[in-house]
N, C-alpha and C positions, 0 to 999 in steps of 0.2 A: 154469524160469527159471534162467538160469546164476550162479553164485556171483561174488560181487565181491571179487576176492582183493587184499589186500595184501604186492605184491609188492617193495617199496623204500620207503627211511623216509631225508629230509634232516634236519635242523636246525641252527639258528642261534642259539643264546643266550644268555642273562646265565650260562650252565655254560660256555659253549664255544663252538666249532665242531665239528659233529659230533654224529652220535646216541648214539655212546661215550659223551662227556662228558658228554651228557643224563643217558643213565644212569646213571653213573657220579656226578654231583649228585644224582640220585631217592635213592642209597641212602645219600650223603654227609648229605641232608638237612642242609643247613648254609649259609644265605645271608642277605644281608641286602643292603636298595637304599643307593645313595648318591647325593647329589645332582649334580645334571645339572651339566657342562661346561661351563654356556648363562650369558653376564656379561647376559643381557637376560632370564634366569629369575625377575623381581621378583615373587616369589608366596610367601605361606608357607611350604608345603610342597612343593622343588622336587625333590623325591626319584623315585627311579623306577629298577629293575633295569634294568640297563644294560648291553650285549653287552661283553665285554669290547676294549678298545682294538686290543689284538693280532690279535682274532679279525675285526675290522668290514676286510669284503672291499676292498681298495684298487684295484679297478675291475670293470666298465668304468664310465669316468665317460659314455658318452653310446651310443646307439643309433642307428643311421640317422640321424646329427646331432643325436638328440634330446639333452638330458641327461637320465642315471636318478642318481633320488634314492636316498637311503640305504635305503628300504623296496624298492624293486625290487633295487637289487645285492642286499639281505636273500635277496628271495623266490629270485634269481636262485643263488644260492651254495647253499640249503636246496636248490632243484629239480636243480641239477649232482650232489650227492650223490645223492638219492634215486635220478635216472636210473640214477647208475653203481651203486648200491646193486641195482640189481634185476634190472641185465647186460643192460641197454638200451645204445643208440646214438642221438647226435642225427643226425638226419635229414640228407641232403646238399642246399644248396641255399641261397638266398641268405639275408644277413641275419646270418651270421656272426659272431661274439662273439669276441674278442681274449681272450689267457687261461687256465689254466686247465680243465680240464675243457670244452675245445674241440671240434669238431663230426667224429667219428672216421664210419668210412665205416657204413650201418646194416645189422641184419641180420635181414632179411624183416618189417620194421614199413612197414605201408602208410599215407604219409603224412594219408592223409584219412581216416584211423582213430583218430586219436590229436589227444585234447582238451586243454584246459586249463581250470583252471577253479578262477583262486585267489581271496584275497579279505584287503580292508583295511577299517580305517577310515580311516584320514586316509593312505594312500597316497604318494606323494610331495611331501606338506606342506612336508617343510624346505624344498624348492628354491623355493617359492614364499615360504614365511616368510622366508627369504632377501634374497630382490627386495623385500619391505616393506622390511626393514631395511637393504638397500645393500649386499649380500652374494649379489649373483649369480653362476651358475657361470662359468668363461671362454668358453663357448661363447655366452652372453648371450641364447641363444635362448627362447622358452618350450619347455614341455612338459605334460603333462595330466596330471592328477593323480592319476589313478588308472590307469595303465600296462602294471600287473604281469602281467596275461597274457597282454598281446600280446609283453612284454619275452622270457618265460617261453616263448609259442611260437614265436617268432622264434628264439631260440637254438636250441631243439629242432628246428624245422621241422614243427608240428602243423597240420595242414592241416584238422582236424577244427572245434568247436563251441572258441573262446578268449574267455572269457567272466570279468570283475571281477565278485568280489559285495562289496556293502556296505554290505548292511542293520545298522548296528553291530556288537555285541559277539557277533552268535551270528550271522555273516558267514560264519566259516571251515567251520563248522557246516552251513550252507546249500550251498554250494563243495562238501564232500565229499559229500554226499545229490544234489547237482546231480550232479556224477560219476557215481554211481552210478546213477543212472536213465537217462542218458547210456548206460552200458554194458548194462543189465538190456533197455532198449529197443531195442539192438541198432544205436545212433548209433556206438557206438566200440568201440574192443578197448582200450586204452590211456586212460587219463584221468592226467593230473600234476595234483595237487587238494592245497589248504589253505588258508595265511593267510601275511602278511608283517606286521607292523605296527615301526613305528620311532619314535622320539622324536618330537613334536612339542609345540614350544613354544604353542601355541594350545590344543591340548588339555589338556595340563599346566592349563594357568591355567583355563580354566575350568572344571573340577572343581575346584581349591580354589577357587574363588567360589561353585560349590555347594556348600564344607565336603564335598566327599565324600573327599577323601585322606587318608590316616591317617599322623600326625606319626612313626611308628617303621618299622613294616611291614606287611605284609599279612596280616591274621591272619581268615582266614575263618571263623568258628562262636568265635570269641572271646570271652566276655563283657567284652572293654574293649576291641573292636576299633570303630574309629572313621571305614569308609570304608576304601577301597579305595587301590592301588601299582600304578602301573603298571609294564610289563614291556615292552620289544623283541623281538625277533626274528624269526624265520620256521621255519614246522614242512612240511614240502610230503611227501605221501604219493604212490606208485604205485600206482593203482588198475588194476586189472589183469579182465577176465573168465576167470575156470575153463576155460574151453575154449583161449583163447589163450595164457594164462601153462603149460597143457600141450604145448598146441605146439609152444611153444618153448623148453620145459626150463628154468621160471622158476628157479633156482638154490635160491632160497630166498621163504618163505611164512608173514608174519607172523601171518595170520587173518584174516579175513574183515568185510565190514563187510555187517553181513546183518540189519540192520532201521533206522530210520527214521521217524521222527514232528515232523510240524512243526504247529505252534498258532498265535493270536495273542490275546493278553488281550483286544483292543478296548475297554480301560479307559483307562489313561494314559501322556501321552508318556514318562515318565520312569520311573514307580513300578509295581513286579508288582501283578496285580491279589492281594489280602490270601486269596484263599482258595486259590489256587493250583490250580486246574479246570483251566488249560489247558497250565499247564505239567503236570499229569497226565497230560490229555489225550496230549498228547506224548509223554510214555514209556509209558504203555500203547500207544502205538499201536506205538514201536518194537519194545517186546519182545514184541508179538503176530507184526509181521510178523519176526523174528528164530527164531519159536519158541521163546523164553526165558522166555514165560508164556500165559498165554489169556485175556489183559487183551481183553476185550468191552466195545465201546460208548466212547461218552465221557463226560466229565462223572466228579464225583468217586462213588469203589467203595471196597469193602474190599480189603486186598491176597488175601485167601482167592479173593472174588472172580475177580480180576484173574489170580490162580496166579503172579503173579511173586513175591512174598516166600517162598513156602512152598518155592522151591528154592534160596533165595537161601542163598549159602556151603556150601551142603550137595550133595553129590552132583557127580558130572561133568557135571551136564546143568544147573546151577542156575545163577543169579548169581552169578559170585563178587568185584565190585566196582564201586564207584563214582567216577568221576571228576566228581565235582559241577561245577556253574555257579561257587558260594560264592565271592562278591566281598569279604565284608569289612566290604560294606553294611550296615545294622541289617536292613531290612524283606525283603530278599534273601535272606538267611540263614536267618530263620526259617520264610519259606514254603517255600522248599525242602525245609529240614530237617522240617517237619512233612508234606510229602508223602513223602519217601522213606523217614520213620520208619511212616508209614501202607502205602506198597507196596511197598517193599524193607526191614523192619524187620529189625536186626542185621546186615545187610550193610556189610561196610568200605567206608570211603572213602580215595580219596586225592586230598588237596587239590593240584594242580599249579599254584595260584594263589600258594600260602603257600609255594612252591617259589620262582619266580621273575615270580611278582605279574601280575597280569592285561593281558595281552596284547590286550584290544581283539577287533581282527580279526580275530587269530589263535590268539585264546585255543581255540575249539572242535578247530581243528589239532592245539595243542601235547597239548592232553586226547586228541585218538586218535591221537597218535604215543604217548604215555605210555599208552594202552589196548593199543594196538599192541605196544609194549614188556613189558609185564606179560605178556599172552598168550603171548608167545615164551618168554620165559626161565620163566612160568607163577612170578615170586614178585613182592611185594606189596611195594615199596619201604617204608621207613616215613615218616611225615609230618616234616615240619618242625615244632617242637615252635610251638606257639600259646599258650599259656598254657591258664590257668583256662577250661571250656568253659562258653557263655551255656546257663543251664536251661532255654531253650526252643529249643536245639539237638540234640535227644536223636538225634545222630549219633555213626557210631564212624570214631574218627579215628586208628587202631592208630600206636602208637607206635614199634613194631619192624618190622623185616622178617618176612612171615612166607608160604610156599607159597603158592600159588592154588588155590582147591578144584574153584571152578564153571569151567564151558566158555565165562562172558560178561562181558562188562565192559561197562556204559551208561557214556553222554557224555552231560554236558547244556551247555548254553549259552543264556541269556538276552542278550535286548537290549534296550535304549530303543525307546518305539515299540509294545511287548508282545510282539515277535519272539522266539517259541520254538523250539529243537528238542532233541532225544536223538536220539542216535547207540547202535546197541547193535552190536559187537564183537564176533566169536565165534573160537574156535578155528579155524584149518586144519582141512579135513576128513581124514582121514588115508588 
């Protein structure tokens, strides 16, 4: 089965424009949310990382007469980088995009080879929250709310499988494993895969009417973190097949996305089920088919068992980190934390939540563009400091910068619903 390479990496957010500036905050570790621009934000806590002003793309405001909202320009801006990041060309042919990062002529990409395959929650909400409140675009047209990968292959010219995911918070999560089976199944050579997610004032509000927002910041494994921050932007990866990204002399090769596990609690719409079995289930399955452990079976195991803790940080073949789900939540935090303390035990973490606060749709994205990033330059940004850690969080949450040992790095992502997955990350093969 051929290798799913990562050959191009965009982003969009509260650091920047740019996967620089990504990184370049990973090591800054230095942020904090402010409240939203919105005079009809009447909610407690109207806080939330927010792209910077300078950076929020100032068009195109519409598509084929459609209008795109602030989450498609998002996805749209992250995926122009990635392309050009990976020494691709958008495709010739209609549907054209004014702008920027405009459609140059391609070179040997077969249009009906090449997917999409992004993912939201609330999608282009503003333009709709808009029209409630008397604040419609000037084209006065509708538009559908969820857009982003028809927007995304339109621009490009993907002729292949353009496909929105939006099963909440572990959306973008899904979108990159979709990709990837896409190309392992021999549907595509090419996949543009992630998440966009952007402000929205409905969503906002109602998390604090669930008290789930936390009055400061997002502090994941906290002992006084009180709920969750959200976060904007768009992370969009090039997913690439090992035989094609040879072909054609992929320039550059961030590492591989080479296991995969999805679950679903089937307990409740909102709440992880309390013993954490399936969010298990999920990550042993990734790091089975990744070869990063010999996690057997489902249901919960020891990590001896399992073989994924007993390489974790140690050796070139081990684990050598974690990009957790950790919302900030109370009940969120701890089951995680008690299953990764059980099968990746002493493995770092790093929190990309308490970076630039949870991204919704595109939280799973921003976590394997920041998997992505670690792999390449191989060192371990350090965290954003959280305070005091809760004693039933027995996570390591490294406070410095420090090397990478192992050859992997898991991604988890939870959603409302029980929607699980881990994503497990490995080295370029060399």
């Amino acid at each position: 089965m051929d290798d799913v390479l990562v050959t191009g990496l965009g982003a969009l957010s509260p650091l920047g424009a740019g996967t620089d500036a990504f990184w370049r905050g990973m090591h800054k570790a230095d942020t904090a949310p402010t409240r939203v621009p919105d005079p009809l934000a009447h909610m407690d806590h109207p806080l939330m990382y927010l792209v910077p002003e300078a950076d929020i793309p100032d068009g195109p405001e519409e598509q084929d007469g459609l209008p795109l909202g602030r989450g498609s320009r998002f996805a749209l801006a992250a995926a122009r980088e990635a392309v050009a990041d990976a020494g691709l060309a958008a495709l010739p042919g209609p549907g054209a995009l004014p702008g920027p990062g405009g459609r140059p002529e391609a070179k040997g990409l077969d249009p009906r080879r090449v997917a999409v395959a992004l993912s939201t929650g609330m999608g282009d909400t503003d333009l709709h929250e808009g029209w409630w409140t008397g604040e419609a675009p000037a084209s006065g047209r509708w538009a559908p709310p969820f857009p982003l990968s028809s927007v995304v292959g339109g621009w490009f010219g993907a002729q292949g499988v353009n496909t929105c995911v939006s099963n909440a918070c572990a959306a973008s999560g899904y979108a990159l494993s979709v990709g990837a089976d896409l190309i392992r199944a021999g549907e595509a050579d090419v996949v543009i895969a992630g998440g966009a997610e952007a402000y929205s004032r409905v969503a906002l509000a109602c998390f604090n009417r669930l008290g789930a927002i936390d009055p400061e910041r997002c502090r994941p494994f906290a002992a006084e973190r009180r709920g969750t921050v959200f976060g904007e932007g768009a992370a969009v990866l090039v997913l690439e097949s090992a035989t094609h990204a040879r072909a054609r002399g992929a320039r550059t090769v961030y590492g591989r996305l080479a296991g995969a596990g999805w679950s679903c609690d089937a307990y409740h719409a909102t709440a992880p089920e309390p013993s954490g079995e399936q969010i298990e289930r999920a990550m042993r399955e990734a790091l089975r088919e990744a070869g990063a452990g010999t996690a057997a079976g489902a249901g919960t195991g020891t990590a001896a068992e399992s073989g994924a803790g007993s390489g974790s940080g140690s050796g070139s073949g081990g684990l050598g980190f974690v990009i957790p789900h950790g919302t900030g939540t109370e009940l969120n935090d701890v089951v995680e934390s008690r299953v990764l303390d059980a099968l990746t035990p002493r493995t770092p973490l790093y929190s990309v939540k308490a970076l630039i606060g949870h991204t919704g749709g595109a939280a799973g994205a921003f976590a394997a563009l920041a998997a992505s990033l670690v792999l390449y330059h191989r060192t371990l940004p350090p965290n954003v400091p959280v305070g005091e850690r809760d004693p039933e969080c027995a996570v390591s949450l490294p406070s410095g910068s420090a090397p990478m040992t192992g050859a992997y790095g898991l991604v988890n992502a939870y959603a409302f619903g029980g929607n699980n997955i881990s994503l497990v990350f490995g080295e370029a093969a060399a």
